[in-house]
VMD Tcl script that builds the backbone (N, CA, C; Angstrom):
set m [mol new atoms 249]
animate dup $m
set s [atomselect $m all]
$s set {name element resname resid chain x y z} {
  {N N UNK 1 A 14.057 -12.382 0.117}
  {CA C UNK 1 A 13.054 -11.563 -0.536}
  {C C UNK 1 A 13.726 -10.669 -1.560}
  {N N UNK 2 A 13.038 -10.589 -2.823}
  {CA C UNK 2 A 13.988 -9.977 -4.115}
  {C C UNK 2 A 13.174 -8.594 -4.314}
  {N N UNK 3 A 13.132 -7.860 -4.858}
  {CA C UNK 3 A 12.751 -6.351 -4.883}
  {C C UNK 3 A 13.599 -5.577 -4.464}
  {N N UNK 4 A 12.560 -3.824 -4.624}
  {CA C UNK 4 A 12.900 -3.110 -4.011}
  {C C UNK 4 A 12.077 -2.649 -3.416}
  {N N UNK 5 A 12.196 -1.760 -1.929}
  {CA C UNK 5 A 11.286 -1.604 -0.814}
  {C C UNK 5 A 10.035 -1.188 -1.162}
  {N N UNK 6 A 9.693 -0.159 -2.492}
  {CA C UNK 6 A 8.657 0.297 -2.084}
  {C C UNK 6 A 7.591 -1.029 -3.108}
  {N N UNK 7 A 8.507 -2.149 -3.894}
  {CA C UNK 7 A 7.761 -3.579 -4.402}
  {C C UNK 7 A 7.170 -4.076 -3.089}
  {N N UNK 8 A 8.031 -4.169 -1.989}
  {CA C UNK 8 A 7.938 -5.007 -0.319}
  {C C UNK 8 A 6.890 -4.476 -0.617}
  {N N UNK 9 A 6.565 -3.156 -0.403}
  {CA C UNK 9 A 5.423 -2.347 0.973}
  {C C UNK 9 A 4.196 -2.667 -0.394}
  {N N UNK 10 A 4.217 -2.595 -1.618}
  {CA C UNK 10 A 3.141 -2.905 -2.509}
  {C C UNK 10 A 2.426 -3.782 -2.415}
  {N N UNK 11 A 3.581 -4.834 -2.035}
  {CA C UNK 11 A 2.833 -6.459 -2.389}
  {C C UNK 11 A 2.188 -6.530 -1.202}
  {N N UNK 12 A 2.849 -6.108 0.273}
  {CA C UNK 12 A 1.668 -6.119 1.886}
  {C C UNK 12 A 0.647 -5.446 1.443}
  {N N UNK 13 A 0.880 -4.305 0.997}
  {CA C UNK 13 A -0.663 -3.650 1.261}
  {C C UNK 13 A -1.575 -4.236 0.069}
  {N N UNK 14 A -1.245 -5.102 -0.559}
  {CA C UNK 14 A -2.251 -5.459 -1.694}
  {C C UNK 14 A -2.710 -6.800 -0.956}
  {N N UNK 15 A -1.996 -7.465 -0.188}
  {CA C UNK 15 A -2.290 -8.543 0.674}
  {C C UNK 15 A -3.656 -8.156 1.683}
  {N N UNK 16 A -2.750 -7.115 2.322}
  {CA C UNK 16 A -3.454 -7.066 3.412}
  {C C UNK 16 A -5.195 -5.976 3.149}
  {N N UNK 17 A -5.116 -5.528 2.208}
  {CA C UNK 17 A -6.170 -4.835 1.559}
  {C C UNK 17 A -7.295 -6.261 0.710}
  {N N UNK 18 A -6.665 -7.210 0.810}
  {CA C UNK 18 A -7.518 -8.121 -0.196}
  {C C UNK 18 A -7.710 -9.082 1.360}
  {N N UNK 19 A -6.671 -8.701 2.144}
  {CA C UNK 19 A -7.283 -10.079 3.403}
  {C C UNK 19 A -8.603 -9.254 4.308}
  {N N UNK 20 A -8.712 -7.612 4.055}
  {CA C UNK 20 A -9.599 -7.511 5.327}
  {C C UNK 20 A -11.132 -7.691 4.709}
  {N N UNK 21 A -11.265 -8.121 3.782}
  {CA C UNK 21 A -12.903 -8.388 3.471}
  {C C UNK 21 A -13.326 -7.165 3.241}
  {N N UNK 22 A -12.673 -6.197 3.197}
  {CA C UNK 22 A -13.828 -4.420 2.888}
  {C C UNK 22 A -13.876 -4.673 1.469}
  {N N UNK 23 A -13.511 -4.868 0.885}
  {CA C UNK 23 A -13.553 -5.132 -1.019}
  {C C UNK 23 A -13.675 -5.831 -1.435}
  {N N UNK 24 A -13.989 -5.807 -2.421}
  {CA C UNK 24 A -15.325 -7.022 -3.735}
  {C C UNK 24 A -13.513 -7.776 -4.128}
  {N N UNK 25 A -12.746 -6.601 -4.786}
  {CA C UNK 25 A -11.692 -7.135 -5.050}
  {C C UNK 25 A -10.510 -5.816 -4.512}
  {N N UNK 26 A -9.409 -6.437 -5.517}
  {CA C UNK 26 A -7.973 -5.474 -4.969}
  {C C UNK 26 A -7.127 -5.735 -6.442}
  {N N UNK 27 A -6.512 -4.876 -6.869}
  {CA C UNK 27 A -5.903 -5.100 -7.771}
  {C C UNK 27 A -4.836 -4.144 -8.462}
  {N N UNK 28 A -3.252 -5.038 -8.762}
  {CA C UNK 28 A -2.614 -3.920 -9.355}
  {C C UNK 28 A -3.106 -2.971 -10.236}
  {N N UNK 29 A -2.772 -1.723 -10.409}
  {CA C UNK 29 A -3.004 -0.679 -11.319}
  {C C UNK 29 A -3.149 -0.976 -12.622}
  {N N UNK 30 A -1.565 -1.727 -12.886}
  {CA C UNK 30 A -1.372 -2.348 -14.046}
  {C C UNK 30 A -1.971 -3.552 -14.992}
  {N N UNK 31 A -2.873 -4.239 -13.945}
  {CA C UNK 31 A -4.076 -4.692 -14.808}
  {C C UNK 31 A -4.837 -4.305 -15.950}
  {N N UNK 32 A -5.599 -4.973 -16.255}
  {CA C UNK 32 A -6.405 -4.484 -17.033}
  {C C UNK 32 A -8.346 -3.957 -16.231}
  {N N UNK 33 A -7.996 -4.520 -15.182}
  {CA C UNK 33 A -9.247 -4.430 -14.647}
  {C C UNK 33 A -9.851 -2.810 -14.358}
  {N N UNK 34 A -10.690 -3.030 -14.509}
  {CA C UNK 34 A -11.487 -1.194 -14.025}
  {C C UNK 34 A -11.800 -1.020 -12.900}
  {N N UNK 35 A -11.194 -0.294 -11.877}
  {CA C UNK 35 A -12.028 0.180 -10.413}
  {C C UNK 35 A -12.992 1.417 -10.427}
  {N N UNK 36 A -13.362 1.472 -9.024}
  {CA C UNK 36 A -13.809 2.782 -8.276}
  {C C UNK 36 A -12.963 3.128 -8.206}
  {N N UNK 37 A -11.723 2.892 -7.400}
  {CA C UNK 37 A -10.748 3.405 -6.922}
  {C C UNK 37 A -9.501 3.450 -6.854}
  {N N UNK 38 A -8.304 4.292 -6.934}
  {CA C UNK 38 A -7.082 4.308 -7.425}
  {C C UNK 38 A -6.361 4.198 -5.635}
  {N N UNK 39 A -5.312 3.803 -5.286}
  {CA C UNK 39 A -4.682 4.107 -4.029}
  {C C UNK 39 A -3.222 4.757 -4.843}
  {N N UNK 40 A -2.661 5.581 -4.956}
  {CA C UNK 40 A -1.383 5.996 -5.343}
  {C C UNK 40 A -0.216 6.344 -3.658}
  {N N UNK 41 A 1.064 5.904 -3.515}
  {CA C UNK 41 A 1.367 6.610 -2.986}
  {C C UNK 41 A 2.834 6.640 -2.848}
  {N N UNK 42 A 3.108 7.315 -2.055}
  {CA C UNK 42 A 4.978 7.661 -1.946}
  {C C UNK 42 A 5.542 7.271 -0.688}
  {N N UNK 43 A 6.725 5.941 -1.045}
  {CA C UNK 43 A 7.553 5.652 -0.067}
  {C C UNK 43 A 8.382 6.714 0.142}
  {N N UNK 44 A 8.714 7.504 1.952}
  {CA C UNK 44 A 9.381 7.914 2.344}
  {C C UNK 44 A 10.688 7.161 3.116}
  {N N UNK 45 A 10.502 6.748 4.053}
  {CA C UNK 45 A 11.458 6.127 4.773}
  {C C UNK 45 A 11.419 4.108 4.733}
  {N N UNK 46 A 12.442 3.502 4.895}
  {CA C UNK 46 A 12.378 2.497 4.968}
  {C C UNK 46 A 13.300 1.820 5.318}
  {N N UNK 47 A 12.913 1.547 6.819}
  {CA C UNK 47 A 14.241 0.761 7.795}
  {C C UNK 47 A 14.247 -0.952 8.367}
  {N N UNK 48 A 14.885 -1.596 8.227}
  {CA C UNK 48 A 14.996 -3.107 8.652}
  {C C UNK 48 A 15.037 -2.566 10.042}
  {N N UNK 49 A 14.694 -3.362 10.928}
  {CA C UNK 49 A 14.750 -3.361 12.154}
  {C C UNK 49 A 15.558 -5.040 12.445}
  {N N UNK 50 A 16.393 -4.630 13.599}
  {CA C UNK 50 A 17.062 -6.050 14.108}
  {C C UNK 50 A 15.989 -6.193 15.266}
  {N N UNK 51 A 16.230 -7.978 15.048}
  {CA C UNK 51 A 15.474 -8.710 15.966}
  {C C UNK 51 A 14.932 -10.288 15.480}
  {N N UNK 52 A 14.828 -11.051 15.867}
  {CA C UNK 52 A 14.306 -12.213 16.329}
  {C C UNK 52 A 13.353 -12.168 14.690}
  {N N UNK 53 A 12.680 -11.665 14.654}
  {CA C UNK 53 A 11.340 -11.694 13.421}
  {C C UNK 53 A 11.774 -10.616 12.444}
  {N N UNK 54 A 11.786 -10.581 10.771}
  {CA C UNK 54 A 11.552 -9.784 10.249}
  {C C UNK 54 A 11.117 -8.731 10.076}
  {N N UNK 55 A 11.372 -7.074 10.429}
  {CA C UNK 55 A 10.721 -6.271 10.601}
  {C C UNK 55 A 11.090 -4.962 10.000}
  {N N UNK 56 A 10.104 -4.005 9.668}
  {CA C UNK 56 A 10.469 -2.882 9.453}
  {C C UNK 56 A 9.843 -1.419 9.630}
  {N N UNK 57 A 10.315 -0.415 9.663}
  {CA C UNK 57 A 9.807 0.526 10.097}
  {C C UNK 57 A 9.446 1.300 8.707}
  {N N UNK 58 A 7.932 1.778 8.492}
  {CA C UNK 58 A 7.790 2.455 7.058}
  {C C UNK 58 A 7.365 3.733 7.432}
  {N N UNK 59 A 7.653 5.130 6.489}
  {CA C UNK 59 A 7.198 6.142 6.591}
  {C C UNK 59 A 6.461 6.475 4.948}
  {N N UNK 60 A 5.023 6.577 5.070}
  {CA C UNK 60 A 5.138 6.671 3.409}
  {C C UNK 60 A 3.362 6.865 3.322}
  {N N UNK 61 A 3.499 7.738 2.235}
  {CA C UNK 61 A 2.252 8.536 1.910}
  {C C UNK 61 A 1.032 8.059 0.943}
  {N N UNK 62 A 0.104 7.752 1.704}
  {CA C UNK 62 A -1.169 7.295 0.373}
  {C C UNK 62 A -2.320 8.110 0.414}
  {N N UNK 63 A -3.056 8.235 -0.768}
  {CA C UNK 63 A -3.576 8.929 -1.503}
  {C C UNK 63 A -4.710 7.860 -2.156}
  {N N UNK 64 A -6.002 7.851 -1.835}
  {CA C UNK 64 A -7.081 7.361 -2.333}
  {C C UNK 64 A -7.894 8.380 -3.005}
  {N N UNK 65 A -7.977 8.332 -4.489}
  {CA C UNK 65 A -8.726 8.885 -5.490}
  {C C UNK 65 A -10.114 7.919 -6.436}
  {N N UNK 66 A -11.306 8.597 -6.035}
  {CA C UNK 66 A -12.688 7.863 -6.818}
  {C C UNK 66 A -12.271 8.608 -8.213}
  {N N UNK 67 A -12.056 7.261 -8.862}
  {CA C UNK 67 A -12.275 7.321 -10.485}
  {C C UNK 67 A -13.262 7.539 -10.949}
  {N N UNK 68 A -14.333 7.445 -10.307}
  {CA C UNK 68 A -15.855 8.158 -10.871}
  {C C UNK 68 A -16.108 9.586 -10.937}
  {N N UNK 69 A -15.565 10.199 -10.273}
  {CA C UNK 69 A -15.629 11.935 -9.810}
  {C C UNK 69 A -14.542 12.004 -9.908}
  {N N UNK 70 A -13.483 11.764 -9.677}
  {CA C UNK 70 A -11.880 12.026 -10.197}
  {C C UNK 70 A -11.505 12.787 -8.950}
  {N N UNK 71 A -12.125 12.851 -7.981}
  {CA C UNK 71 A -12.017 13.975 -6.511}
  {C C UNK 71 A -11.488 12.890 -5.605}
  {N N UNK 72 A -10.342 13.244 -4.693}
  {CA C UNK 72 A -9.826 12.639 -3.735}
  {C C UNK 72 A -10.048 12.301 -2.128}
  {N N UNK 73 A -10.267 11.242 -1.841}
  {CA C UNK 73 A -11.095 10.376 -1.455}
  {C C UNK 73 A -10.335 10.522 0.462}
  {N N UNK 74 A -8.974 10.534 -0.197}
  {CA C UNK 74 A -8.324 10.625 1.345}
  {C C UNK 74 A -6.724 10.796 1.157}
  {N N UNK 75 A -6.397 11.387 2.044}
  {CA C UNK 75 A -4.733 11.212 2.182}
  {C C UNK 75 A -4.227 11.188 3.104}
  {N N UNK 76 A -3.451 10.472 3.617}
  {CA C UNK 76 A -2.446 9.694 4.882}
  {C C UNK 76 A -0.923 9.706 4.748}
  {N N UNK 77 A -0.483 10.217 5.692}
  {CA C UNK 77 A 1.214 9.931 6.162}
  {C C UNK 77 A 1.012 9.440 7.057}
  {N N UNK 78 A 1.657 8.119 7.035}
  {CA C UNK 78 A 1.728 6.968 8.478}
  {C C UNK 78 A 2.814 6.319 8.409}
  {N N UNK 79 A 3.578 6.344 10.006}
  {CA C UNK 79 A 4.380 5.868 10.359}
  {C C UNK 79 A 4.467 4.515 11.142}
  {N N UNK 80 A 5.208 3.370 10.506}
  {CA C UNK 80 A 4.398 2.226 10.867}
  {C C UNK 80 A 5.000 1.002 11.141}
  {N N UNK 81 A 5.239 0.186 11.929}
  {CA C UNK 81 A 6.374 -1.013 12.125}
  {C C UNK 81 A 5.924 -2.354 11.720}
  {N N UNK 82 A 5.855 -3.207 10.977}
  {CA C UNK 82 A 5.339 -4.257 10.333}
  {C C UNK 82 A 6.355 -5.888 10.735}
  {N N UNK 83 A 5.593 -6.374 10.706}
  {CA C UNK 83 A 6.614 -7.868 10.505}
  {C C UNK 83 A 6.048 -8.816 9.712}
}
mol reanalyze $m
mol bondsrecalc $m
mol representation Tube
mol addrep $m
């Protein structure tokens, strides 16, 4: 896998935000497309874990802002182990 960690944790949560069916769509920032909604946020920690399966431990901050009202929608620090 080529990147850097906080590319890793981008590309899951754009996965996994487009696999749970809550949204019409999902899309980088850097598109051209127009949302409701912005997700911005800040990688804190980021650890490989040993073991059998690929894994890692994330600490890192998101921030959901409605582009319609420009008022912020939610904010989260979650600590979180993925594979």
């Amino acid at each position: 896998m080529g990147g850097t960690s906080a590319e890793l944790i981008q590309g899951v949560l754009l996965r996994q935000l487009r696999a749970s069916g809550r949204y019409r769509a999902v899309y980088y920032r850097r598109s051209n497309m127009k949302g409701d909604f912005a997700l911005r946020g800040r990688l804190y920690d980021f650890k490989e874990l040993s073991g059998p399966q690929l894994s890692a431990r994330v600490t890192l901050e998101l921030e959901m802002r409605d582009l319609n009202t420009a008022e912020q929608s939610g904010r989260s620090i979650t600590r979180t182990t993925s594979q």
